[in-house]
C-alpha positions as CSV (number, residue, x, y, z in Angstrom):
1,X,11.0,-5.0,10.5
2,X,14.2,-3.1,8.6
3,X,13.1,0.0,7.1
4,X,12.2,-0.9,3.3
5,X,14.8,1.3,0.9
6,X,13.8,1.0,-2.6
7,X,16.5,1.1,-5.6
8,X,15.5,3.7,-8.0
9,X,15.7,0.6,-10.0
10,X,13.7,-1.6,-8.1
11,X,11.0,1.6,-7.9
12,X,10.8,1.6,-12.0
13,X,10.5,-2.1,-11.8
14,X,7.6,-2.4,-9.6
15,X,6.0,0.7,-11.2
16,X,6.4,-1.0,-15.0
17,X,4.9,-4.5,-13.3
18,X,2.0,-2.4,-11.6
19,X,1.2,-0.7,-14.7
20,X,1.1,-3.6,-17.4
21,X,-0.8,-5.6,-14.8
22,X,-3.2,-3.2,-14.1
23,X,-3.1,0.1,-16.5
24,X,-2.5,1.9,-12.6
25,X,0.5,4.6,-12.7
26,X,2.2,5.3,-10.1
27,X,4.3,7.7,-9.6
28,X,7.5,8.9,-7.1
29,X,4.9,10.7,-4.9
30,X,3.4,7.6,-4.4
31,X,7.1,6.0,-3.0
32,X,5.8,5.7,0.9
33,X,2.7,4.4,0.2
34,X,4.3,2.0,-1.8
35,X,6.8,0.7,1.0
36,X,4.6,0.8,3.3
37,X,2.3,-1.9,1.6
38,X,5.4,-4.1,0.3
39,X,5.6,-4.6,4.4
40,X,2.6,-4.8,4.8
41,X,2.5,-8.0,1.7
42,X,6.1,-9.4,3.3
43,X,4.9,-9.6,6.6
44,X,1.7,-11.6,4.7
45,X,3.9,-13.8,2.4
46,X,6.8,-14.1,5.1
47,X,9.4,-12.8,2.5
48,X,12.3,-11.0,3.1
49,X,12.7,-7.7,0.5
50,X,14.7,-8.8,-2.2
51,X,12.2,-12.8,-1.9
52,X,9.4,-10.3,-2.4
53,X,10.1,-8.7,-5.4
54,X,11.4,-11.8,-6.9
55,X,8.1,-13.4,-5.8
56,X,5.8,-10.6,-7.4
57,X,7.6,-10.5,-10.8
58,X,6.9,-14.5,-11.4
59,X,3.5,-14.2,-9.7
60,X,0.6,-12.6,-11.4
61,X,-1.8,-13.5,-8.3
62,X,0.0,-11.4,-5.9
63,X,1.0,-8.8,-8.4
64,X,-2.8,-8.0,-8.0
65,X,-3.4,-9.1,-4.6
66,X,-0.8,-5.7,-4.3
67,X,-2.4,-3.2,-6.4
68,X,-5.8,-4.2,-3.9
69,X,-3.4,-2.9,-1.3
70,X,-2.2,0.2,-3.0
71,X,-5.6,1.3,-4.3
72,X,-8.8,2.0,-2.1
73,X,-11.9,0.0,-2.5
74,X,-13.7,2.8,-0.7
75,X,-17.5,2.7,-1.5
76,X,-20.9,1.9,-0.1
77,X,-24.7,1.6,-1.3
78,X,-26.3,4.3,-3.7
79,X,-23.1,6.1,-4.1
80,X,-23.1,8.9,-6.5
81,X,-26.8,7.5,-7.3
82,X,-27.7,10.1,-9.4
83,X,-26.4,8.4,-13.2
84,X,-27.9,5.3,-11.9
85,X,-31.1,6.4,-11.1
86,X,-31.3,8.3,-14.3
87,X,-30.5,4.9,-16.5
88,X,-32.8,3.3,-14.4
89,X,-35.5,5.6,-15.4
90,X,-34.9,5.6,-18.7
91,X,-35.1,2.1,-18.8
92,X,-38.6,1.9,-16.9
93,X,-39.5,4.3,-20.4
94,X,-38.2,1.8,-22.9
95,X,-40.7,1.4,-25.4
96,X,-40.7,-2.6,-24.7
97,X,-39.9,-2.4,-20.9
98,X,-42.8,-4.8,-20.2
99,X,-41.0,-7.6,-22.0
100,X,-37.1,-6.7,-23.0
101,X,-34.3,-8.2,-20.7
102,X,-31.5,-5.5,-19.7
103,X,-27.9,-6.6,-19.4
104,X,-25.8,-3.8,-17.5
105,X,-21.9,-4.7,-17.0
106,X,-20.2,-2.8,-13.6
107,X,-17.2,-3.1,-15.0
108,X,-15.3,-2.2,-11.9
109,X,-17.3,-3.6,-9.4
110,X,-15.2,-3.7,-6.2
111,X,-16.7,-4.9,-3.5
112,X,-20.4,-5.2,-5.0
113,X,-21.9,-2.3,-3.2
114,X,-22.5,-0.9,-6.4
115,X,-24.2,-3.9,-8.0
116,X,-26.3,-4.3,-5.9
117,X,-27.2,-0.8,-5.4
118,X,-28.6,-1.0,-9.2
119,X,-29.7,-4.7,-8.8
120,X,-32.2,-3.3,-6.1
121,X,-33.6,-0.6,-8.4
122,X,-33.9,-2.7,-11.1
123,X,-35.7,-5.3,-9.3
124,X,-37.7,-2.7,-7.0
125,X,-39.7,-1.2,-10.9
126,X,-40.3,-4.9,-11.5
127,X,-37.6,-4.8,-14.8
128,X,-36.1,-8.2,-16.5
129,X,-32.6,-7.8,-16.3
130,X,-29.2,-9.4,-15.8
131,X,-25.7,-7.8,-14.5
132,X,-22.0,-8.9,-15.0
133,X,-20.0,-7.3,-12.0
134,X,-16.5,-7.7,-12.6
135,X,-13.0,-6.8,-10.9
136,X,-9.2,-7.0,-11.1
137,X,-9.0,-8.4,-7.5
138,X,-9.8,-12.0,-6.5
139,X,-10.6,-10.3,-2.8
140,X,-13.1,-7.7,-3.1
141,X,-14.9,-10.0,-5.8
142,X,-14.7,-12.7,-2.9
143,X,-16.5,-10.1,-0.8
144,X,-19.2,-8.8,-3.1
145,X,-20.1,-12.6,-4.1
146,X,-20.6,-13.0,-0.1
147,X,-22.9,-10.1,0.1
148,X,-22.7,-9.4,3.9
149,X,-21.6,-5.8,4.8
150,X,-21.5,-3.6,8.1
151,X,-24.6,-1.3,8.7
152,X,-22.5,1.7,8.0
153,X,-22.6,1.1,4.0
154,X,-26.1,1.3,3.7
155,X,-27.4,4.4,5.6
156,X,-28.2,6.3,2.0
157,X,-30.3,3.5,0.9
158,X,-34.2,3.8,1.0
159,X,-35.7,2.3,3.8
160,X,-38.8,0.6,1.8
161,X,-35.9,-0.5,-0.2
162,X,-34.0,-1.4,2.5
163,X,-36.4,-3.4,4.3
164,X,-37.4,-5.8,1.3
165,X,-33.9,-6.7,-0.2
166,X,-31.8,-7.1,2.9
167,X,-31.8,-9.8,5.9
168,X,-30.2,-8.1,9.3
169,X,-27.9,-9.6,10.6
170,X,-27.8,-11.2,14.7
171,X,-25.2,-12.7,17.0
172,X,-21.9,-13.1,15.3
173,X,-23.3,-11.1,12.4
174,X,-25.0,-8.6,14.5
175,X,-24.3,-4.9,13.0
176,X,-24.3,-6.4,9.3
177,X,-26.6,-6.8,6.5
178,X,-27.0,-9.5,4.0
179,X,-28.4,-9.2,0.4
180,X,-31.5,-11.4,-0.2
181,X,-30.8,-14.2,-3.0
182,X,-33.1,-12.7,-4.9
183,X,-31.3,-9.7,-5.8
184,X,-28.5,-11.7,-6.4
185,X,-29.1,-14.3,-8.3
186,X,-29.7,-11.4,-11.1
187,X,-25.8,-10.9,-10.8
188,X,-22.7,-12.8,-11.6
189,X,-19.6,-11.9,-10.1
190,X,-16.4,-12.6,-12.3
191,X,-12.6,-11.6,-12.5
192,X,-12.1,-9.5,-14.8
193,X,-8.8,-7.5,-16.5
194,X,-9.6,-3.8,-18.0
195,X,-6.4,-3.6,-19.8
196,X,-5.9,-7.1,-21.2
197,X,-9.1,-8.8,-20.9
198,X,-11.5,-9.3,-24.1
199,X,-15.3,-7.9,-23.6
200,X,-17.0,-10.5,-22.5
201,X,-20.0,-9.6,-24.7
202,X,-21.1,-7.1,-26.7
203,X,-24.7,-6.1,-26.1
204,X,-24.7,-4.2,-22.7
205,X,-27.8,-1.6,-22.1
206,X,-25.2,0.0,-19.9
207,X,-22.0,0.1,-18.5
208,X,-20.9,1.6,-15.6
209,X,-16.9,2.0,-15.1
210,X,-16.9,4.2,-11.9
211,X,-13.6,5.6,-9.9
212,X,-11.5,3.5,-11.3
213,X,-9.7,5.8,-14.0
214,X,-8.6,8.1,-11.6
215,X,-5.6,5.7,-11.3
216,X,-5.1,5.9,-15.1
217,X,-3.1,7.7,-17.3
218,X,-4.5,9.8,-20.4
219,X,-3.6,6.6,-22.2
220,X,-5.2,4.2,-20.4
221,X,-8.1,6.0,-19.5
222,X,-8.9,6.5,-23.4
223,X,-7.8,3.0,-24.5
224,X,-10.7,1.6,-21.9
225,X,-13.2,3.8,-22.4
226,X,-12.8,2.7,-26.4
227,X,-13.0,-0.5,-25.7
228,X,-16.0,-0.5,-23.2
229,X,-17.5,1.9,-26.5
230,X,-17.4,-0.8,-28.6
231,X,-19.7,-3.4,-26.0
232,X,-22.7,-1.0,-25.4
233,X,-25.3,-0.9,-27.9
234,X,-26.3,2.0,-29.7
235,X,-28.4,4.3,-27.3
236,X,-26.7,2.2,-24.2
237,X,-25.7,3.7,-21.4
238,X,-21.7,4.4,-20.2
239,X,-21.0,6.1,-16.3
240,X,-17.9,7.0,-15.1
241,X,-17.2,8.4,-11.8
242,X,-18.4,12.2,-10.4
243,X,-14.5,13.0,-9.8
244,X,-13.5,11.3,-13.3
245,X,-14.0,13.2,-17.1
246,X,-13.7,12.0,-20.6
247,X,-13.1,15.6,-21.4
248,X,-9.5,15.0,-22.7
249,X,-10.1,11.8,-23.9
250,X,-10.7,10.7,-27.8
251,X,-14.1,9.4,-27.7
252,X,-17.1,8.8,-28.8
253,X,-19.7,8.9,-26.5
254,X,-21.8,11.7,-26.2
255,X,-22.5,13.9,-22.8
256,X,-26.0,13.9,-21.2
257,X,-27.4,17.4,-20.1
258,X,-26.8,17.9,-16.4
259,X,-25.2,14.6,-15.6
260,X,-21.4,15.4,-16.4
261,X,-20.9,11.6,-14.8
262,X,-23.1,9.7,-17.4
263,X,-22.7,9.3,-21.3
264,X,-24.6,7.9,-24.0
265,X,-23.6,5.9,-27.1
């Protein structure tokens, strides 16, 4: 394939697309990266340059099905597990944990390594609860809502855990895991927009927007973490992402002692 040269134009163009589609900002340090996913998405569409963009700008489908390209869907089981545990714990406190039904929201929920990292928690105190994992990106949802992984994502999960929510995998699935139904039929996996989507509800225990507003701008970042504000009930939970701060942000959640990652409404 040609060498991909981008007009200054056609950069600003696909930038502005990226960004109202997404809320993601990319910037002219991000120019190589860029080309080299447009070939990687023209060699997958069999487009020539000039089809592709014309194809992305009438095609909100592959606009995103891009952006899952550009960004990485890194992650694996008890990531960062430390804001998690903690709401977990506070939750096993609740005054009516015995009989109240938690709903958390993983409002950026990849490719569900992080659902069911909490699902398993949840479930291993013996809590009632229910949890909305959404994404941008028909393909990791597709993914998480398949529940089979490679070995390698769960080596920081507990092995009592470990042992009674997950099946092994054998012959063609040798070297994989698969989540037991009954963690996740707690969780229902849906598509889901940051920047132009509605809440779906408005009575979340918790919400956990992790490592995704490191690809936001100041203005961005703060218009989501607003809006997520205004679906968590009072004394609900918000977590954000070890390398991500609200520090800069107008806000008005309020910081928990020694968890810099985890806020509290």
């Amino acid at each position: 394939m040609d060498t991909i040269v981008l007009s200054k134009n056609e950069f600003n163009d696909l930038k502005n697309l990226v960004y109202a589609t997404s809320g993601i900002n990319l910037h002219e340090g991000k120019l190589e990266l860029l080309k080299s996913k447009i070939a990687k998405r023209m060699r997958v569409t069999r487009k020539s340059l000039r089809e592709y963009l014309d194809y992305l700008r009438k095609n909100e489908r592959e606009v995103i099905e891009f952006i899952d390209t550009v960004t990485t869907n890194h992650s694996f089981f008890f990531r960062e597990n430390k804001s998690i545990e903690h709401i977990v714990n506070q939750f096993a406190q609740h005054p009516q944990a015995d009989r109240k039904h938690f709903k958390i929201w993983c409002a950026a929920s990849s490719t569900g390594d992080e659902p069911y990292s909490v699902a398993v928690q949840l479930k291993n105190i013996g809590l009632s609860f229910s949890l909305l994992a959404t994404d941008i990106s028909h393909t990791v949802l597709a993914t998480a809502a398949r529940g089979i992984y490679k070995t390698d994502k769960i080596k920081n999960v507990p092995v009592p855990i470990l042992h009674k929510y997950f099946q092994k995998g054998s012959g063609k699935y040798n070297g994989h895991i698969r989540v037991k139904k009954e963690v996740s039929q707690h969780i229902e996996f849906k598509k889901f927009n940051l920047i132009t989507d509605s809440q779906p509800q408005k009575d979340f225990d918790a919400i956990l927007c992790r490592n995704v507003m490191i690809y936001f701008d100041m203005p961005t970042s703060e218009n989501v973490v607003n809006k997520l504000y205004q679906s968590v009930v009072p004394g609900g939970f918000f977590a954000i992402g070890n390398a991500e701060s609200l520090m800069n942000l107008n806000h008005r959640f309020k910081t928990i002692r020694r968890i810099p990652s985890l806020y509290i409404k």
